[in-house]
C-alpha positions, -999 to 999 in steps of 0.1 A, spaced: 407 -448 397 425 -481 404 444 -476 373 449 -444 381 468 -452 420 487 -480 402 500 -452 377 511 -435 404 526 -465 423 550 -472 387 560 -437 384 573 -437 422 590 -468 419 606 -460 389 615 -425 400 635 -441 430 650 -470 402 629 -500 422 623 -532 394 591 -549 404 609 -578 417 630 -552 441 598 -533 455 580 -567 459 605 -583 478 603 -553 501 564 -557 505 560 -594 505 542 -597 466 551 -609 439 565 -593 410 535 -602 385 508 -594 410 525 -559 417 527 -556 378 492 -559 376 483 -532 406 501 -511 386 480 -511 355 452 -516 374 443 -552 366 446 -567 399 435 -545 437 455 -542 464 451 -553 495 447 -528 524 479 -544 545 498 -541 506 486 -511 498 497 -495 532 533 -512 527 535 -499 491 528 -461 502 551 -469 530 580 -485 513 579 -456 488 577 -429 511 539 -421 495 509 -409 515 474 -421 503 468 -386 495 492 -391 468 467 -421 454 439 -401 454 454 -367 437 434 -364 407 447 -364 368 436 -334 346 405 -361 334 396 -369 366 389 -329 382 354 -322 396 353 -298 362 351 -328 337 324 -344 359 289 -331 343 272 -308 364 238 -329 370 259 -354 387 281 -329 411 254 -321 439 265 -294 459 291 -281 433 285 -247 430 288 -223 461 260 -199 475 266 -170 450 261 -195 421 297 -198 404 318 -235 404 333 -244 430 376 -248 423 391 -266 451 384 -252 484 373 -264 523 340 -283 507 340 -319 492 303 -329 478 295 -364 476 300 -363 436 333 -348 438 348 -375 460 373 -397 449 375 -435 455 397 -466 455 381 -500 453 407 -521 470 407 -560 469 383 -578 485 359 -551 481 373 -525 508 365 -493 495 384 -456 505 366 -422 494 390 -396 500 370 -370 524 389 -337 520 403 -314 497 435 -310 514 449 -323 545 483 -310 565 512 -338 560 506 -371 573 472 -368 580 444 -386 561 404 -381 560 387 -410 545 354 -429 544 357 -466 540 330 -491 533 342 -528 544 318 -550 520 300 -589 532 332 -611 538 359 -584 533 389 -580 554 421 -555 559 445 -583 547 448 -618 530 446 -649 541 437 -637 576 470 -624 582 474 -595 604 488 -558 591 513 -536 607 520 -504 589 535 -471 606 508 -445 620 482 -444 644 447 -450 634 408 -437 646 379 -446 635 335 -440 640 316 -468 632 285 -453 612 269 -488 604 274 -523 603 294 -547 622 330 -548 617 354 -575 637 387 -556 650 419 -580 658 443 -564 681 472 -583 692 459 -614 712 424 -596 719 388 -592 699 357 -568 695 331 -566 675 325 -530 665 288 -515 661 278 -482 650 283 -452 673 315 -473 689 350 -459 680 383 -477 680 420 -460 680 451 -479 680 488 -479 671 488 -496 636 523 -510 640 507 -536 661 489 -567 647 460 -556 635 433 -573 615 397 -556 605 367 -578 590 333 -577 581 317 -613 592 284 -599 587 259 -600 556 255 -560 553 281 -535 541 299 -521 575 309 -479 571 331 -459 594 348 -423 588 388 -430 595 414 -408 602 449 -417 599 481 -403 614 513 -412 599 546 -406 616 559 -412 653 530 -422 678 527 -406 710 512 -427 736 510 -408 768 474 -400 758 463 -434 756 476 -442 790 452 -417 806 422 -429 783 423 -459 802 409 -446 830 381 -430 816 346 -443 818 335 -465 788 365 -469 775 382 -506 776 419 -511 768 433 -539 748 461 -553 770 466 -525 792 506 -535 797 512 -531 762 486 -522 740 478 -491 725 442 -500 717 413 -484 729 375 -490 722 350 -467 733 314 -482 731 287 -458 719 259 -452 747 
């Protein structure tokens, strides 16, 4: 699949007559490392991958579209649980993923995204990602800031969250929102894999909501004068 999103990544750039040393300027790599995410010998960080789609005016939807090879169709039956509907015939598309008809993107330091719908409106994304021992959103403990807003449901694990100048430590059932245009850094400090269902919102922010989530029990804002930030810890 990696090969696949990197495929996808050179035809874009090309299409909008970008050399590698042009786009990587623009995202902060170099021209032999985004050589090799394009032919899928080197991953992607999460911060680079999120400038790469941005820069080039890509969703991650586009990443995850599937080649002819890669349909639910070529993927043997025995392994596609769930892939026929009730009345017996093969499923083509439609409202319901099963687990063996996912699609995934192993990004570097073992980050992995599993694309959760079929279809999604514009701007919207639906993923399950799986943060491994030791992984992280960025490099070198740098902090990310990429347009789009950002939710997410811890399921399991323990995954750090870096927001501006503040810190939490995220446990299953809690759920964290933010604007991801704001220093941000995710990590997994722990030694078992940490999962959580994301949804991200790309385009303008609106913030009014988060001003009234504030107030509302269990909920505790990241710098309330200027962060956008919340954390709601499960009960």
């Amino acid at each position: 699949m990696e090969a696949a999103a990197g495929a996808r990544i050179r035809e874009e750039r090309q299409a909008r007559g970008l050399t590698l040393r042009e786009l990587g300027d623009r995202v902060g790599v170099s021209a032999s490392m985004l050589s090799q995410v394009e032919t899928g010998r080197c991953r992607a960080s999460v911060a680079t991958l999120y400038k790469l789609v941005t820069e080039l005016g890509m969703t991650l939807d586009d990443l995850f579209e599937e080649t002819p090879d890669e349909t639910p169709a070529a993927v043997p039956a025995s392994t596609r649980r769930g892939a026929a509907r009730a009345d017996g015939k093969p499923r083509q598309g439609g409202p319901v993923l099963s687990p063996g008809q996912r699609v995934t993107i192993e990004l570097e330091s073992g980050v992995t995204w599993e694309k959760l719908s079929n279809a999604s409106p514009p701007g919207l994304e639906f993923i399950l990602v799986t943060y491994r021992p030791g992984s992280s959103s960025g490099q070198s403990g740098k902090f990310s800031q990429h347009e789009g807003f950002e939710c997410a449901y811890i399921q399991s694990g323990e995954l750090t969250f870096h927001h501006m100048f503040d810190t939490w430590t995220l446990r299953a059932g809690d759920t964290v929102t933010f604007d991801a245009s704001e220093p941000h850094r995710l990590e997994n400090l722990g030694a078992e894999d940490v999962t959580a269902l994301w949804v991200l919102l790309r385009g303008a922010v609106e913030t009014a909501a988060d001003d009234h989530l504030e107030h509302l029990d269990g909920v505790v804002a990241a710098r309330p004068a200027t962060s956008h930030a919340t954390v709601v810890r499960a009960t």
